[in-house]
C-alpha positions in Angstrom: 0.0 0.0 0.0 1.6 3.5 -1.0 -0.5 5.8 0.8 0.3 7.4 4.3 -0.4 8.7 7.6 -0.5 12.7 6.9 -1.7 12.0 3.2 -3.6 14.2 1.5 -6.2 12.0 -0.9 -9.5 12.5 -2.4 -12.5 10.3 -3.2 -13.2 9.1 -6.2 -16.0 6.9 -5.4 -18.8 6.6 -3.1 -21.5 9.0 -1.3 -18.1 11.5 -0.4 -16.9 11.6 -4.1 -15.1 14.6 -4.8 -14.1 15.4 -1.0 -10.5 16.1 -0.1 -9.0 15.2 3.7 -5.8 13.9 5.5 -5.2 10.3 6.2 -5.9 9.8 10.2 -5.5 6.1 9.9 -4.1 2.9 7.9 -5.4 -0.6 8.3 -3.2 -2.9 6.0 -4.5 -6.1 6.2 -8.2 -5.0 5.6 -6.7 -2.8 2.6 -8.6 0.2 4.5 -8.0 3.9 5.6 -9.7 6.6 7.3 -10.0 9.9 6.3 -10.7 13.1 7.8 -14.0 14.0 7.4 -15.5 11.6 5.3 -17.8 8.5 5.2 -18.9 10.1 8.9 -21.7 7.5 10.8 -23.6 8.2 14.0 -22.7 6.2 16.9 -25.2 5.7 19.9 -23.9 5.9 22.9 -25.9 5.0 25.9 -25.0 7.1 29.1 -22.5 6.4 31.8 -19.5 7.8 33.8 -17.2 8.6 31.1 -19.9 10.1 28.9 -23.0 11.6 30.8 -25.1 13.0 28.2 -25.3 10.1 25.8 -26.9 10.8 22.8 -25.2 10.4 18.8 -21.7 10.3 18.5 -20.1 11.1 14.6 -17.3 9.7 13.8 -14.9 8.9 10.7 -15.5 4.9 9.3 -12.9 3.2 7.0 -13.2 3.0 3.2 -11.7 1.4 0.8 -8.0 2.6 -0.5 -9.1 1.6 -4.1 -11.5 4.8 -3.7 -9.2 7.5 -2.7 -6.3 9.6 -5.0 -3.3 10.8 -3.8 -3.3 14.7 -3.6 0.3 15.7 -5.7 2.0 18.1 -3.4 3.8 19.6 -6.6 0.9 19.7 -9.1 -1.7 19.7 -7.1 -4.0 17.3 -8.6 -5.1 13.7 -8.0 -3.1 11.0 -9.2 -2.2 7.1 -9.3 1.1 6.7 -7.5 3.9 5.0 -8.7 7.3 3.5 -6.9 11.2 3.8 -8.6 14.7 3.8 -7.4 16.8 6.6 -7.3 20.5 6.4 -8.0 21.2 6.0 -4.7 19.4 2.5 -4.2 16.3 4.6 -2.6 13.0 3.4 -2.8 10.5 6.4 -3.5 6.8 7.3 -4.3 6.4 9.6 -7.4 3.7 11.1 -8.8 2.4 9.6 -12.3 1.1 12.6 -14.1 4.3 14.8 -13.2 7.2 12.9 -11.9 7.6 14.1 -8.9 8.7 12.6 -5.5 6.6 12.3 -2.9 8.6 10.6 -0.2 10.9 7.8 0.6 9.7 4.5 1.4 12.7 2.7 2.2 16.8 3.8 2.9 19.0 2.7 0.4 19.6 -0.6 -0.8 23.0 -1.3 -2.4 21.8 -3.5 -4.9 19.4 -1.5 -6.3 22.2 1.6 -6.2 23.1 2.2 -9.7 27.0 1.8 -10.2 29.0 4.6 -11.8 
């Protein structure tokens, strides 16, 4: 998975389509994420101690990362991401429509380092 904590994404599909937020949360193995402000449900909560009141509690729910874009820092649009090695053996995110780099993923790996 090539998107982040701190991301900024948009959806693409679903009831939010079109919103932009940050990435709060990542859940690998259920190829999830939540973001900031969108696919919001109402959670009832009875009362008690820690919450006196009661009532409807909103909160963020997880959606699929096959809905969301990444937000290109440099260009400013939404794009597919893509992954390459620099000369250096480091593994890095770019952006597909304009090439740039949008953060390391991994340090450098001598094998991958291109000789000179």
């Amino acid at each position: 998975m090539r998107i982040k904590t701190n991301d900024t994404v948009r959806v693409i599909a679903g009831d939010d389509r079109g919103a932009t937020g940050k990435v709060l949360r990542v859940e690998r193995k259920a190829g999830k994420l939540v973001v900031e402000g969108v696919n919001r449900v109402y959670k009832h909560v009875r009362r008690s101690q820690k919450n006196p009141q009661g009532g409807r509690l909103s909160k963020e729910m997880p959606i699929r990362t096959s809905n969301v874009l990444l937000v290109c820092e440099a260009c400013g649009a939404a794009t597919r991401l893509g992954v390459r090695y620099l000369d250096n053996g480091v593994k890095e995110r770019y952006c597909k429509k304009c090439g740039a780099g949008n953060g390391q993923l991994s340090p450098p790996k001598a094998r991958y380092a291109k000789e000179k």
